[in-house]
C-alpha positions in Angstrom: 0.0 0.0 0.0 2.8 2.4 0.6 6.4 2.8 -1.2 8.4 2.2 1.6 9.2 3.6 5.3 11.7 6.3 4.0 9.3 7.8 1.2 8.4 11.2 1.6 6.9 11.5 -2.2 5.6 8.1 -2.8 2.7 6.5 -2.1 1.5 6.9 1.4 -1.9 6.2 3.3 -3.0 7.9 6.2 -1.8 5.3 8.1 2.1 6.5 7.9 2.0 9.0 10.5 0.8 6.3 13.3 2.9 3.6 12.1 4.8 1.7 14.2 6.9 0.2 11.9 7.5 3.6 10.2 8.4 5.1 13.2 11.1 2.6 14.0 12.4 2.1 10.7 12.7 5.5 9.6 15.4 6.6 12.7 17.2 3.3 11.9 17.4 4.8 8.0 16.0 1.2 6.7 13.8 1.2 3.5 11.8 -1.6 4.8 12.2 -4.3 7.4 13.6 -6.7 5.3 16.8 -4.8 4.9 17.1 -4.1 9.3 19.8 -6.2 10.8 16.6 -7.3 13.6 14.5 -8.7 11.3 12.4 -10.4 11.3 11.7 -8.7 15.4 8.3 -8.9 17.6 6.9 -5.9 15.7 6.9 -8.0 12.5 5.8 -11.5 13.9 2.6 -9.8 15.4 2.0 -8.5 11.9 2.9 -12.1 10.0 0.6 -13.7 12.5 -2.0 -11.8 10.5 -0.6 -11.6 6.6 1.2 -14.8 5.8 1.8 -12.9 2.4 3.9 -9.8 4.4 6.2 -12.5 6.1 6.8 -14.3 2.1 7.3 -11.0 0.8 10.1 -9.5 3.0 11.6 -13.0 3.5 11.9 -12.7 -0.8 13.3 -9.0 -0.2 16.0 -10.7 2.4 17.0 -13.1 0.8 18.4 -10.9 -2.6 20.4 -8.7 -0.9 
């Protein structure tokens, strides 16, 4: 839904500005979690216990850097 946590001119929803995973991720200068040296961390797995399709995707992302 969005183009990343570092976007300023991308695609955004109102979401963004509460984000937790924005708001850690954008101090920590990350483009998404997949590319933070704690992922996959407790933020995430709460997430993934929800979207079996997040968890495939940034696993994909990982593993091609």
């Amino acid at each position: 839904m969005c183009d990343g946590c570092l976007t300023d001119t991308g695609r955004q929803i109102g979401y963004c500005a509460t984000c937790e995973i924005r708001s850690c991720a954008v101090p920590r200068g990350v483009a998404n979690c997949a590319t933070c040296t704690d992922y996959a961390c407790t933020r995430l797995e709460t997430i993934f216990s929800h979207s079996a399709e997040a968890r495939a995707l940034l696993d994909e992302i990982q593993a091609s850097l």
